[in-house]
Structure formats: structure tokens, C-alpha cells
N, C-alpha and C positions, 0 to 999 in steps of 0.2 A: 845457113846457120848464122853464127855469129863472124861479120864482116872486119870486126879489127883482128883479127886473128892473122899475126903476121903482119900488121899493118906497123909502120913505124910512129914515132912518135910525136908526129908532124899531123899523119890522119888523122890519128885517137883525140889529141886534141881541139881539133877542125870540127871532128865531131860532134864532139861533146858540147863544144859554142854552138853550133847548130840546132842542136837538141835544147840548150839552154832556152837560145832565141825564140825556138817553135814554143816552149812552155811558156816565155813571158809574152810570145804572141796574141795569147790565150786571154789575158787578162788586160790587152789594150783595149781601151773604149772603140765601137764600136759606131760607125755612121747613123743615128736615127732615124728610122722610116717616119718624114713627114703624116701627121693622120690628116685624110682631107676634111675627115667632116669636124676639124678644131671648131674654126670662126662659128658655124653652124651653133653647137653643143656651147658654145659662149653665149650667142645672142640666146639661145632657150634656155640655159641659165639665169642670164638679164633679166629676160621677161620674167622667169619665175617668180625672182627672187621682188621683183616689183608689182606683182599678185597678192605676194605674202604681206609685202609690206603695207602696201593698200589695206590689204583685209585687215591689219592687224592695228592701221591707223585708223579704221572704220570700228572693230572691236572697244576701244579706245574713246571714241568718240562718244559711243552709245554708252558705256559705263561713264564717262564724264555726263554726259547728260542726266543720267538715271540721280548718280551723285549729286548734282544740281538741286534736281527734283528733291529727292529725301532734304536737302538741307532749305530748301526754299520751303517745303510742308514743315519742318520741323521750326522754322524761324514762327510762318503761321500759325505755329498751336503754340506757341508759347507765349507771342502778341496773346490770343485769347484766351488763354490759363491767364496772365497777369491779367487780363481784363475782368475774366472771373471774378478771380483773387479780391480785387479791387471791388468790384460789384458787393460782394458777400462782406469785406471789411466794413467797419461802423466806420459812420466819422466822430470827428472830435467830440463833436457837442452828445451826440448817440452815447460815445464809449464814455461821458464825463457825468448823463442821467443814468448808467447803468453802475458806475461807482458808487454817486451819490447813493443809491435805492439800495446797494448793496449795505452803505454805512448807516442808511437808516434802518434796514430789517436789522442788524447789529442792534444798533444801541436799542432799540424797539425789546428786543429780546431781554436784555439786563433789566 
């Protein structure tokens, strides 16, 4: 049954540190089981993570290019829209006999 029974005040105490120690035994850190396959599960990490980044620099790339593209077509059509532009404008002399004929249908009229 119960061991301090009768025991003096010398055991009880003895004991009671004993019991203390075994419960804060409890809670000391304990030696970690090395994993062997660490260095392993590193290097296939490594590689992983230098797949993704590849793909991801390669992903990058081709959008960089694509972008290139649209701005290099977009520069070309606007070179040819102003060249239009230019083409269908009158010149001087064009837009100054199309005033004239405008001012003479006018005063023609009156």
C-alpha cells in the first residue's frame, strides 16, 4: 500500500525529491535520432528547387519574347498608319487650290 506509512520525516521528504526529479525528468530534452537519409532529401531538394527555377526562367523568357514581338508589330503598324496618314494628307499647294475653289464657289454664289 502506501510506503510512507510510518516512515519518518527524513523518507517522506527523500521521497517526495525523487518523485519531483522523475516528473521533471520528463520534460528534459531528449538525444535526437540522427535521420540518415538528411544530406539525401537536401541534395533532391536542391535539384528540385533548381528545375523550378529553370522552368520558371524559361516561362519568362518566352513571355519576354512574346512581349518583344507585340511591341516590335505594334511599332510596325504605326510606322505604316503614319505613312498612310501621310499618303491620304494633301499638300500645301493641294490644300491652298481646295481653299481657293472653296472661296471662289462662295463669292460665285452671291
Amino acid at each position: 500500500m502506501n510506503e510512507t506509512k510510518g516512515a519518518r520525516l527524513a523518507d517522506r521528504l527523500k521521497t517526495a525529491a525523487e518523485a519531483k526529479q522523475a516528473l521533471l525528468a520528463k520534460f528534459k530534452p531528449r538525444p535526437a535520432a540522427a535521420d540518415p537519409l538528411f544530406a539525401e532529401r537536401g541534395v533532391a531538394a536542391a535539384a528540385e528547387l533548381k528545375a523550378v527555377r529553370a522552368e520558371r526562367q524559361a516561362v519568362r523568357t518566352v513571355k519576354k519574347k512574346a512581349a518583344d514581338a507585340v511591341a516590335a508589330g505594334a511599332a510596325v503598324a504605326a510606322v505604316e498608319r503614319a505613312e498612310r496618314k501621310r499618303a491620304k494628307a494633301p499638300t500645301e499647294a493641294e490644300a491652298k487650290d481646295k481653299r481657293d475653289a472653296k472661296y471662289a464657289a462662295r463669292k460665285a454664289r452671291r
